[in-house]
LOKOL-806493 format. One record per residue (C-alpha): x, y, z; residue in three letters. Coordinates in nm, 4 decimals, padded with zeros to 6 digits. Example, Ala and Ser with C-alpha at 12.3 -4.5 7.8 and 13.67 -1.06 7.14 Angstrom:
2
xx_yy_zz_code
01.2300_-00.4500_00.7800_ALA
01.3670_-00.1060_00.7140_SER
***
This chain:
485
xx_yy_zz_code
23.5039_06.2199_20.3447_UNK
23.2886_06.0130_20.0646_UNK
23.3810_05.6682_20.1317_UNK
23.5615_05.5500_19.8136_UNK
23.7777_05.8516_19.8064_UNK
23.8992_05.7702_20.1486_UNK
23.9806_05.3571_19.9933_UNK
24.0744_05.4715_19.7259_UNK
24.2993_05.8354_19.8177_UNK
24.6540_05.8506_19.7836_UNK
24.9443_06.0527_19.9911_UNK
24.5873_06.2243_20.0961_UNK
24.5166_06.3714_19.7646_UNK
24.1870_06.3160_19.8184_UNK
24.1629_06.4191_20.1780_UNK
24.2937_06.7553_20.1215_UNK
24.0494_06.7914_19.7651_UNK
23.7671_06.6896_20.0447_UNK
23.8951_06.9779_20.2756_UNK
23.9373_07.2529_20.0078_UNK
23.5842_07.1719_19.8325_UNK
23.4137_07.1761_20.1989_UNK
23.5162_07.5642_20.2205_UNK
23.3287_07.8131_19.9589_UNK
23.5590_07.9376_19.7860_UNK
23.3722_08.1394_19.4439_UNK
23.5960_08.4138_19.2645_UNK
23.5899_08.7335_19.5126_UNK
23.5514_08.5101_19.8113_UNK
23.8822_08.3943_19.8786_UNK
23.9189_08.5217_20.2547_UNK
23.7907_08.1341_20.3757_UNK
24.0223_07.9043_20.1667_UNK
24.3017_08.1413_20.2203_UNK
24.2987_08.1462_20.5809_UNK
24.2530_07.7631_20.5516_UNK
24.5755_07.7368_20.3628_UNK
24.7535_07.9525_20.6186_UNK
24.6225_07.7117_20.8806_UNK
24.7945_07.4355_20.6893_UNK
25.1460_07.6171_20.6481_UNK
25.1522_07.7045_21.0519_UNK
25.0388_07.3510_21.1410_UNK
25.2823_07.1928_20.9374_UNK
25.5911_07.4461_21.0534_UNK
25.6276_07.5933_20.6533_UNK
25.7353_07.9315_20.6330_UNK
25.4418_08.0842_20.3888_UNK
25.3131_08.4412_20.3463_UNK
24.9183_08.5958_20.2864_UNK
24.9281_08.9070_20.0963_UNK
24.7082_09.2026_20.0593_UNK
24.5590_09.0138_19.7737_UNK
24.4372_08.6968_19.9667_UNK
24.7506_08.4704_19.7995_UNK
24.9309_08.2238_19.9875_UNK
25.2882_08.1336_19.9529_UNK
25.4441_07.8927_20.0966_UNK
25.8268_07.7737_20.1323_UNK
25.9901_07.4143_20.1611_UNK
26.3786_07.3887_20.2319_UNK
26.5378_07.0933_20.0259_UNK
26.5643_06.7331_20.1509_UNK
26.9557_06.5994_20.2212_UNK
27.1274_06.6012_19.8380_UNK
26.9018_06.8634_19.7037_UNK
27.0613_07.1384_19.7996_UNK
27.1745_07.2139_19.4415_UNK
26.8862_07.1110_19.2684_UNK
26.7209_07.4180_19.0874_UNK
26.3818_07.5488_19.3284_UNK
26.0584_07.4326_19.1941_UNK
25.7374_07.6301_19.1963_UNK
25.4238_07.4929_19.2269_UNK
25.1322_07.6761_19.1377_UNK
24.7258_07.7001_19.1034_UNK
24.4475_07.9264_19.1779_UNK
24.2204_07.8957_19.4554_UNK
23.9091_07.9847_19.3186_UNK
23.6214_07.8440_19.1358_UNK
23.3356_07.9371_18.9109_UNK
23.0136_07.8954_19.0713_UNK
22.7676_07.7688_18.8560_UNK
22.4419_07.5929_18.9299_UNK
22.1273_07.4035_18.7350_UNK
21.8179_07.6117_18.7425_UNK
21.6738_07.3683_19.0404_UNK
21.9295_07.3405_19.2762_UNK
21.9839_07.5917_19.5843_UNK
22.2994_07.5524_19.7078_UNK
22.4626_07.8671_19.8309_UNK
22.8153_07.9543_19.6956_UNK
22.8842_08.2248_19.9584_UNK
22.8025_07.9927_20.2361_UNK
22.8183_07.6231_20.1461_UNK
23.1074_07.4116_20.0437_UNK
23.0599_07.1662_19.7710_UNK
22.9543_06.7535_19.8487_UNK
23.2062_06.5214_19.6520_UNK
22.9850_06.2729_19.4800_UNK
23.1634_05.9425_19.3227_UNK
23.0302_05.7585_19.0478_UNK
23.2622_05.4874_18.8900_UNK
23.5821_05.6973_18.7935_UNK
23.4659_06.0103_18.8226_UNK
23.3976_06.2905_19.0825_UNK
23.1454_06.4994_19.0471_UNK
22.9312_06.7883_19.2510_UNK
22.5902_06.7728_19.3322_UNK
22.3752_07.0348_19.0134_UNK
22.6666_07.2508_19.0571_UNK
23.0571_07.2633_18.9466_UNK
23.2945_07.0895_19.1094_UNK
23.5518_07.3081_19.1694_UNK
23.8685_07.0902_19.0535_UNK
23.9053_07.3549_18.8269_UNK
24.1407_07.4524_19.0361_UNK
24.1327_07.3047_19.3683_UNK
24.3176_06.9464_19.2508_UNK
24.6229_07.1802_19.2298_UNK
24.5658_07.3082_19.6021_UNK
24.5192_06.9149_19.6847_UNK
24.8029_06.8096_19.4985_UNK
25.0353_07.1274_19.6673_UNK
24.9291_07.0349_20.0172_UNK
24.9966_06.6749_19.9805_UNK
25.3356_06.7204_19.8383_UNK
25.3834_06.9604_20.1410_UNK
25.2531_06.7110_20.3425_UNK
25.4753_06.4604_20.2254_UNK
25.7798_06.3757_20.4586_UNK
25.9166_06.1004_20.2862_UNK
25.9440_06.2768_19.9494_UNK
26.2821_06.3565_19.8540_UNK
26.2766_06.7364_19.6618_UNK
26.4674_07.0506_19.6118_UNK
26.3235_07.3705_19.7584_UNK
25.9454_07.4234_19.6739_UNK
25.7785_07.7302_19.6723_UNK
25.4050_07.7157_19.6489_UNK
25.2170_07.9915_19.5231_UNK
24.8059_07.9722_19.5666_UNK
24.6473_08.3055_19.3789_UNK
24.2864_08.4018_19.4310_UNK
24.0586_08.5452_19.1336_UNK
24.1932_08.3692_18.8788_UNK
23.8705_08.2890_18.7181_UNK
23.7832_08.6615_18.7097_UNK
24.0838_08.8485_18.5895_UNK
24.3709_08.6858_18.7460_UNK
24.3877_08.9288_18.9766_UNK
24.6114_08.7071_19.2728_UNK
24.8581_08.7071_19.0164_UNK
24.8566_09.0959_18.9007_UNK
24.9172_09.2155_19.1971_UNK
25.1791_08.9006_19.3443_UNK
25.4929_08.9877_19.4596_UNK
25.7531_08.7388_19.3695_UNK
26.0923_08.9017_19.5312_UNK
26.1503_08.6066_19.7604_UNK
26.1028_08.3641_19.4949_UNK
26.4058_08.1754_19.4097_UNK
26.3307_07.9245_19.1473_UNK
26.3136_07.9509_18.7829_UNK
26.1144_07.6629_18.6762_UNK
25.7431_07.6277_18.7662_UNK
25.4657_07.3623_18.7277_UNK
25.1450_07.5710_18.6261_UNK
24.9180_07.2233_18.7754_UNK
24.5733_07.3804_18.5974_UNK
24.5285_07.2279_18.3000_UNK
24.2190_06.9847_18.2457_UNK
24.3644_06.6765_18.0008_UNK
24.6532_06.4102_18.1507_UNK
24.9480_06.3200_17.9060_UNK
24.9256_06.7200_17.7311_UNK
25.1822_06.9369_17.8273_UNK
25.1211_07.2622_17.7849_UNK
25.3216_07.5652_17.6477_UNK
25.1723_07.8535_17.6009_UNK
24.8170_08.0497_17.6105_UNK
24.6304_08.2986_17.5129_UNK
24.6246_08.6691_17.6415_UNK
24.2591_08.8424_17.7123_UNK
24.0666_09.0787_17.8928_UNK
23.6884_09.1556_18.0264_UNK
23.5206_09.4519_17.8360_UNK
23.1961_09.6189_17.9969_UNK
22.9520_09.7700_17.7720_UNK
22.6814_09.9576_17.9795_UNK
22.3603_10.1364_17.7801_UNK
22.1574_10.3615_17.9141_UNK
21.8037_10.2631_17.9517_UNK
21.4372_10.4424_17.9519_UNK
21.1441_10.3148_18.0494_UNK
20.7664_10.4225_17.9831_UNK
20.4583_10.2333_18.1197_UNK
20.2586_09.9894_17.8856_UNK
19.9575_09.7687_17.9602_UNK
19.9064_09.3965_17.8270_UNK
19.9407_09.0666_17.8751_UNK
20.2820_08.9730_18.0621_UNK
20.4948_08.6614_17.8684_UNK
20.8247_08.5058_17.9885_UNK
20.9963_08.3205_17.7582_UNK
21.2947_08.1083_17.9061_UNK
21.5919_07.9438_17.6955_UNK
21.7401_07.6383_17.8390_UNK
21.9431_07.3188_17.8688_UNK
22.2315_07.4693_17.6588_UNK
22.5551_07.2768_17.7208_UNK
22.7565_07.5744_17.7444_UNK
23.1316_07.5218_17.9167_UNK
23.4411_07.7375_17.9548_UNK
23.4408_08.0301_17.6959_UNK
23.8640_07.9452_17.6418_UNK
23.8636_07.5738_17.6373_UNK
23.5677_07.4975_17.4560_UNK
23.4898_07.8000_17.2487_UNK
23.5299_07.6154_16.9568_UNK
23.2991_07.3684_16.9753_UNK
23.0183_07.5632_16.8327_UNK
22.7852_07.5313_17.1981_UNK
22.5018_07.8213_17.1104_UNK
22.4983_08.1330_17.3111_UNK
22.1652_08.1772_17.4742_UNK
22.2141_08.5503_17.5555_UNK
22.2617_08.5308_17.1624_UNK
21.9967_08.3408_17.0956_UNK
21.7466_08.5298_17.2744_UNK
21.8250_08.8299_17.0819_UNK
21.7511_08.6749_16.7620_UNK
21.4661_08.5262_16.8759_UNK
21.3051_08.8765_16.9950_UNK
21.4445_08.9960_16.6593_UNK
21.2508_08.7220_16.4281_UNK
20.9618_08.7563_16.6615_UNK
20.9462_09.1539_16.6505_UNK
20.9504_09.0712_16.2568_UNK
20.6214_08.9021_16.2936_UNK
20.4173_09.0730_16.6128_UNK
20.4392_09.3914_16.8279_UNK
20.5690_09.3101_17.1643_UNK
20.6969_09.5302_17.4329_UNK
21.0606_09.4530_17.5979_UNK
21.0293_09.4539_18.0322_UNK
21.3338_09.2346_18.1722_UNK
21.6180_09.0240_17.9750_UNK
21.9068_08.8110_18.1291_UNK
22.1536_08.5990_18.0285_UNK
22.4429_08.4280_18.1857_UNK
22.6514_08.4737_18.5190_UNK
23.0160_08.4285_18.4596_UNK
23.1954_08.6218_18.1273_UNK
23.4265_08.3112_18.0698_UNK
23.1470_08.0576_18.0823_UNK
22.9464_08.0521_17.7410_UNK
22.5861_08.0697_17.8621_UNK
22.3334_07.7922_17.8727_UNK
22.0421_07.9969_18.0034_UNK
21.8149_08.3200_17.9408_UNK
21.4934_08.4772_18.0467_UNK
21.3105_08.7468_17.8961_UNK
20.9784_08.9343_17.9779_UNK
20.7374_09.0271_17.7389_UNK
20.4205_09.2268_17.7001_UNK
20.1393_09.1784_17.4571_UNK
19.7917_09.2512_17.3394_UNK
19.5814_08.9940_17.5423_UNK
19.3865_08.9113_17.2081_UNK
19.7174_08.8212_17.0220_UNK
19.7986_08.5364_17.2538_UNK
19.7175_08.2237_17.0513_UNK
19.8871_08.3868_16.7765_UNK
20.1885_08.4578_16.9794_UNK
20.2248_08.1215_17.0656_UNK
20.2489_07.9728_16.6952_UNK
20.5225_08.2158_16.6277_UNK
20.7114_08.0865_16.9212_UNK
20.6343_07.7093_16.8891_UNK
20.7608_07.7597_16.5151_UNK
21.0840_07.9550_16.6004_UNK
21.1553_07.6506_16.8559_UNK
21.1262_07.4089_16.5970_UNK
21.3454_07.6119_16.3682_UNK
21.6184_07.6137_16.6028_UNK
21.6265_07.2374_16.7364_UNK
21.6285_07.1613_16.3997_UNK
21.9394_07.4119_16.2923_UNK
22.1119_07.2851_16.6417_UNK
22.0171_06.9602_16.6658_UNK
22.3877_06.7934_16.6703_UNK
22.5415_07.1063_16.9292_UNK
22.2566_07.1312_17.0990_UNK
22.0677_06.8243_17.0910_UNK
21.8546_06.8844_17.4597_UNK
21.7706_07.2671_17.3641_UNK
21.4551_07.3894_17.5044_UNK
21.2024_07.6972_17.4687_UNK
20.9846_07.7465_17.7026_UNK
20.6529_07.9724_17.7623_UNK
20.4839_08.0870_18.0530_UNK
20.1910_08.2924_18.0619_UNK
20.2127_08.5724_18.3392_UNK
19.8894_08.8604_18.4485_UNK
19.7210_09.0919_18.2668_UNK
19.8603_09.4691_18.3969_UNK
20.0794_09.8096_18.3816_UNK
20.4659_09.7264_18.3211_UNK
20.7335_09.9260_18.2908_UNK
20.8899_09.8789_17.9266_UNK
21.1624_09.9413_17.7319_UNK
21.0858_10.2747_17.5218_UNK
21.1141_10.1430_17.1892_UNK
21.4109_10.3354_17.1191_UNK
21.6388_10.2031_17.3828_UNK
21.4780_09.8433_17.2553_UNK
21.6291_09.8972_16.9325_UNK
21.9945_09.9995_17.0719_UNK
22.0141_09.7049_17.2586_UNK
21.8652_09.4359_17.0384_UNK
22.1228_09.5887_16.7730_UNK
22.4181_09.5435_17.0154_UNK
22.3172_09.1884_17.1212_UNK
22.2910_09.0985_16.7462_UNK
22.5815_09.2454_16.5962_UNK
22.8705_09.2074_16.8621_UNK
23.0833_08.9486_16.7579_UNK
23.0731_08.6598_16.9331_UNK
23.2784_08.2841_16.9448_UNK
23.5922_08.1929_16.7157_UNK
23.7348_08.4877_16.5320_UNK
23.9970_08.3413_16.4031_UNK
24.2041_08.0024_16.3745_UNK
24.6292_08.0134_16.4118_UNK
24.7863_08.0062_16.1545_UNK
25.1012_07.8426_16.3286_UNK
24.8891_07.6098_16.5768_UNK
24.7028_07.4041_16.3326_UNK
24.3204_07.3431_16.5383_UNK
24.4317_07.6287_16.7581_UNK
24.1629_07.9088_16.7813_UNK
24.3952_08.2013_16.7932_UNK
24.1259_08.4752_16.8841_UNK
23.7579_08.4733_17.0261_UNK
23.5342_08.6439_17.2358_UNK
23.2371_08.5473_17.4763_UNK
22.9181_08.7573_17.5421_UNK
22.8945_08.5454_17.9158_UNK
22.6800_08.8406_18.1227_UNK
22.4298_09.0493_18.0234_UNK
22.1333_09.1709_18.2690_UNK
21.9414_09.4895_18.2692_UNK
21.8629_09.7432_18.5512_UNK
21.5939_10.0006_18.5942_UNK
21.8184_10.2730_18.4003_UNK
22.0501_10.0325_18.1834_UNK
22.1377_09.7174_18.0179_UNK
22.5112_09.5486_18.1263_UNK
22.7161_09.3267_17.8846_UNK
23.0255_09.1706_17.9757_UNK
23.2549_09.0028_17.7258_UNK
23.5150_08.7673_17.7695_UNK
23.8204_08.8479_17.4691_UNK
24.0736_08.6172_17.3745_UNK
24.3604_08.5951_17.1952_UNK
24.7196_08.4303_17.1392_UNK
24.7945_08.7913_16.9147_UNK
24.7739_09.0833_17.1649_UNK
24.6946_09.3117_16.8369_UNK
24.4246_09.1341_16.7612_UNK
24.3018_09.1694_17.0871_UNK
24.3160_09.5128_17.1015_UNK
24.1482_09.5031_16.7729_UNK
23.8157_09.2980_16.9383_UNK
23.7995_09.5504_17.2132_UNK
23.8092_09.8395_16.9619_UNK
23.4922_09.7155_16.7902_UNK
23.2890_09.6679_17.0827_UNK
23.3712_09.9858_17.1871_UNK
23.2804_10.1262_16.8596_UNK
22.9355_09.9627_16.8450_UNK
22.8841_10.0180_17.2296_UNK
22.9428_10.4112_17.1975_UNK
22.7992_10.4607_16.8591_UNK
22.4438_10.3189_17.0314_UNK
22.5051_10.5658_17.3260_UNK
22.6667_10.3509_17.5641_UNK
22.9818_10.3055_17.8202_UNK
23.2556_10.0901_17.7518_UNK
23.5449_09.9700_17.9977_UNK
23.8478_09.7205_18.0029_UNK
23.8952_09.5226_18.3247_UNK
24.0986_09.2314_18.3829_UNK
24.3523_09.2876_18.0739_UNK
24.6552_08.9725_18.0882_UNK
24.8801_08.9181_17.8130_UNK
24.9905_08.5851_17.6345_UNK
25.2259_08.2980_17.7643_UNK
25.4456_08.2639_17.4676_UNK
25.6053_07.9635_17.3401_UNK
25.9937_07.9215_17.4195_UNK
26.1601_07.7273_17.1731_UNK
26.4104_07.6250_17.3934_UNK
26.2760_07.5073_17.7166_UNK
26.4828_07.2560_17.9449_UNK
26.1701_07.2170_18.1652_UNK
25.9633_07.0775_17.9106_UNK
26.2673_06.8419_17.7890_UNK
26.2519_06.6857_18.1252_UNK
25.9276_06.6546_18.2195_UNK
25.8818_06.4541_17.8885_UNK
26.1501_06.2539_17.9409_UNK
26.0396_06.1536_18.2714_UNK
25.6793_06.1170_18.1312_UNK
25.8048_05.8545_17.8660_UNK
26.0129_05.6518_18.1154_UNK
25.6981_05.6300_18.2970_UNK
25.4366_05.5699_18.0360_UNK
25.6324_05.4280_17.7619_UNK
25.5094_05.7071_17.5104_UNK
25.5969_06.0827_17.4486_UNK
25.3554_06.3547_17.6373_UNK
25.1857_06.5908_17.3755_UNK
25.3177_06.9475_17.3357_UNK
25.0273_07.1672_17.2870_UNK
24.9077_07.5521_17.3428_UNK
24.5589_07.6667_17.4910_UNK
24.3388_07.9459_17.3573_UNK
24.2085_07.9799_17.8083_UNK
24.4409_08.2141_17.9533_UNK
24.7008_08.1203_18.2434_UNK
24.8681_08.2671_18.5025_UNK
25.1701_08.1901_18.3517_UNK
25.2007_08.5146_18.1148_UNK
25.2377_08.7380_18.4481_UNK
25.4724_08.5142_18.5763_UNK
25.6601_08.5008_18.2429_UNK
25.6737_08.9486_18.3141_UNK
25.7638_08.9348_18.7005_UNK
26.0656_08.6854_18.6972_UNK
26.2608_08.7030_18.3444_UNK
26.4261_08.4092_18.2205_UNK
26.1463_08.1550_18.4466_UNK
26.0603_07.8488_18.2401_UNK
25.7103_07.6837_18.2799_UNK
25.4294_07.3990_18.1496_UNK
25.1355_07.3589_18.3027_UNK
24.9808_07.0209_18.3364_UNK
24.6809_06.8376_18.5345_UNK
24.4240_06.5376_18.5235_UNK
24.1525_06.4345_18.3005_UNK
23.8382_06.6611_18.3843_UNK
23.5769_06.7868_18.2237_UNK
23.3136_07.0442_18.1277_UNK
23.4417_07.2819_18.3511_UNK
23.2455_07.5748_18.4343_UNK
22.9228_07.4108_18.4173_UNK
22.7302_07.1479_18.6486_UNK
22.8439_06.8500_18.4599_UNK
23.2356_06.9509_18.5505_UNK
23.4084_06.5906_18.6894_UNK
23.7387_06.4592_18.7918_UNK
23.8427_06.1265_18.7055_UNK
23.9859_05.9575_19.0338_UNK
24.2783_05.7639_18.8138_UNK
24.4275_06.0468_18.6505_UNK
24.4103_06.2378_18.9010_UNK
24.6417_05.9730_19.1174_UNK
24.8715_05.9128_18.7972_UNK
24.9212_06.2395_18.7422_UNK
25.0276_06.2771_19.0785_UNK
25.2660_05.9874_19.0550_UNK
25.4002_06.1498_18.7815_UNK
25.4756_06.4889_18.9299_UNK
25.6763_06.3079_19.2302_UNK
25.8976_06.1674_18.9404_UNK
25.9976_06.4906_18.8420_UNK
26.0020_06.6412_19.1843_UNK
26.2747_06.3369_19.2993_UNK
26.4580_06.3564_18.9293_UNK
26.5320_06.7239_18.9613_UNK
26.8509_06.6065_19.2001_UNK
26.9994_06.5478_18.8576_UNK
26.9273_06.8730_18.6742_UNK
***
């Protein structure tokens, strides 16, 4: 355990966020973490269940005097986004993740940190842990594949469940309460490719350094797509050269915006020099139009052999270029009831090609599920009309606001006896697992909370160590109030 977590960990928050990050634990690798959590339950004597789906639930009986207090559920997602910078090796499907400290803040080593979500395992475990806490009954639930579809909590049954109030504990900003969020789904767009054989000289040109971040939470701040980018720059480039298409890719995760992308050229030998003045005076072009988003953009150039490649046939070029141009991508739409509340957007976040055809994966959002459906129309429409396959995965609706919500009235009156100041009430445009537990137990009343971190989804993601022991605090005020309720 890094050294000033253990001085500085509290009711073995920190421990147990040491434990969970030291077991890999990416979306669709949940088999680990989830045994680990069942380990906990039958060490510590808690009734729990694993389902088919990987989840773990877990059951605490009330303390003396809480036998009448309402049931609480806890709940978080054990799963993380695996990202990485373009130098670091670290293995997702084998290797946990180092906790690195650095004044307030935890952070990974050139690859996320994983508190997106595992401070709510930490936090669950500890309060679980905790046999001098006074509580009503808890009920834990832990879902896997959040990050990917929310999955864990599609297919969770919730028949044992007795309570009606839950703390949602994945939310990235201490003293905001949140209280509701937006629906979405993933839509697939495959095109079929064909290749011919071309000779020249092979060029790869690589975007990177993007910031990038979570395609929900910070869609709105205007970070540059570089799948996006990419296309227009082959676009302007075919404008001004011939060039032949071999390889393009593009991000890994379709709710992270991404910050890189590679493609693979092939040129007349003699039109190098002349190549590379197109390219140098595209990069400036763009620094220049993103120098405040994206102020550590870079283009880069490397010069490959002389050869035969297989190419894109310059039809199935011009179907894909059109699709990565003219798919709608980022803020749709603001709320018109949430003021600064995007209330629909969309995320091109994969996009690779294969021998035979080119993959796209979009990320939709929205807080109006006919607006949605609207998004996913269109990208069917353009996928199909150029040829291609298109398919809905992953589909969740919205958590929609309750205007009357005793839950929320407590937990910010407990948060202004604490902090002398009232919590803010806000919605998110990220989805949460909330809106399927909002349509498996009717009448349940929820906010969803958490510490300060940031970036999530990339390699800059950090936790701050205060917050994360306030907020804490904070939740075992509630937890021994709820006698009263």
């Amino acid at each position: 355990m890094n050294q000033t977590l253990k001085e500085l960990d509290y009711k073995k928050v920190f421990y147990y966020f040491t434990e969970i990050s030291a077991v890999p634990r990416g979306s669709k690798n949940n088999k680990a973490i989830s045994d680990y959590l069942v380990e906990f339950a039958k060490t510590k004597g808690l009734a729990y269940r694993q389902d088919e789906y990987e989840n773990v639930i877990m059951f605490k009986g009330a303390t003396p005097g809480y036998e009448n207090a309402p049931a609480l559920i806890l709940q978080g997602h054990m799963d993380m986004v695996c990202e990485k910078t373009n130098d670091c090796t670290h293995d997702f499907l084998k290797e946990g993740i180092e906790l690195f400290t650095e004044g307030d803040f935890i952070h990974a080593d050139r690859t996320t940190l994983g508190g997106d979500d595992g401070i709510a395992l930490a936090y669950i475990l500890a309060l679980f842990d905790d046999d001098t806490l006074e509580h009503p009954r808890l009920e834990a639930v832990m879902t896997t594949d959040e990050e990917t579809g929310m999955d864990g909590a599609i297919g969770l049954d919730v028949s044992d469940f007795k309570g009606k109030l839950l703390l949602n504990i994945d939310s990235e900003e201490e003293g905001i309460l949140l209280t509701s969020s937006a629906g979405g789904l993933t839509a697939t767009c495959e095109l079929p490719l064909k290749r011919i054989k071309a000779e020249g000289l092979k060029i790869i040109i690589a975007i990177s350094d993007l910031q990038g971040g979570h395609s929900g939470a910070e869609i709105h701040k205007n970070h540059i797509n570089a799948t996006k980018l990419m296309a227009r720059l082959l676009f302007e480039l075919k404008g001004a050269m011939d060039f032949q298409l071999v390889e393009f890719n593009g991000g890994l995760k379709d709710n992270a915006i991404p910050r890189d992308s590679k493609a693979e050229i092939v040129i007349d030998a003699d039109e190098y020099d002349r190549f590379a003045d197109i390219i140098s005076g595209l990069s400036r072009k763009y620094k220049n139009e993103f120098v405040t988003n994206e102020p550590h953009l870079n283009i880069g150039v490397m010069q490959g052999e002389e050869g035969e490649y297989k190419i894109l046939h310059p039809t199935s070029f011009e179907k894909l270029l059109f699709i990565l141009l003219n798919t709608p991508n980022g803020v749709q739409c603001m709320s018109n009831d949430i003021p600064g509340l995007v209330e629909s957007s969309l995320n091109l976040g994969i996009f690779h090609m294969e021998e035979e055809k080119a993959i796209i994966c979009f990320s939709v959002r929205s807080s109006v599920n006919s607006y949605k459906e609207f998004l996913a129309k269109q990208l069917n429409y353009i996928c199909e009309f150029m040829g291609g396959e298109f398919v809905i995965r992953g589909q969740y609706p919205a958590w929609e606001y309750k205007k009357e919500s005793p839950l929320r009235e407590y937990l910010s009156k407990v948060y202004e006896e604490l902090y002398k100041k009232a919590p803010k009430l806000e919605a998110i445009h990220a989805g949460l697992e909330c809106s399927f537990f909002a349509e498996k137990i009717p009448g349940i009343d929820m906010v969803s909370l958490g510490p300060d971190m940031w970036d999530i989804h990339t390699p800059k993601e950090r936790l701050s160590i205060s917050s994360t022991i306030r907020v804490y605090q904070y939740i075992e005020k509630v937890i021994e109030g709820m006698k009263n309720l």
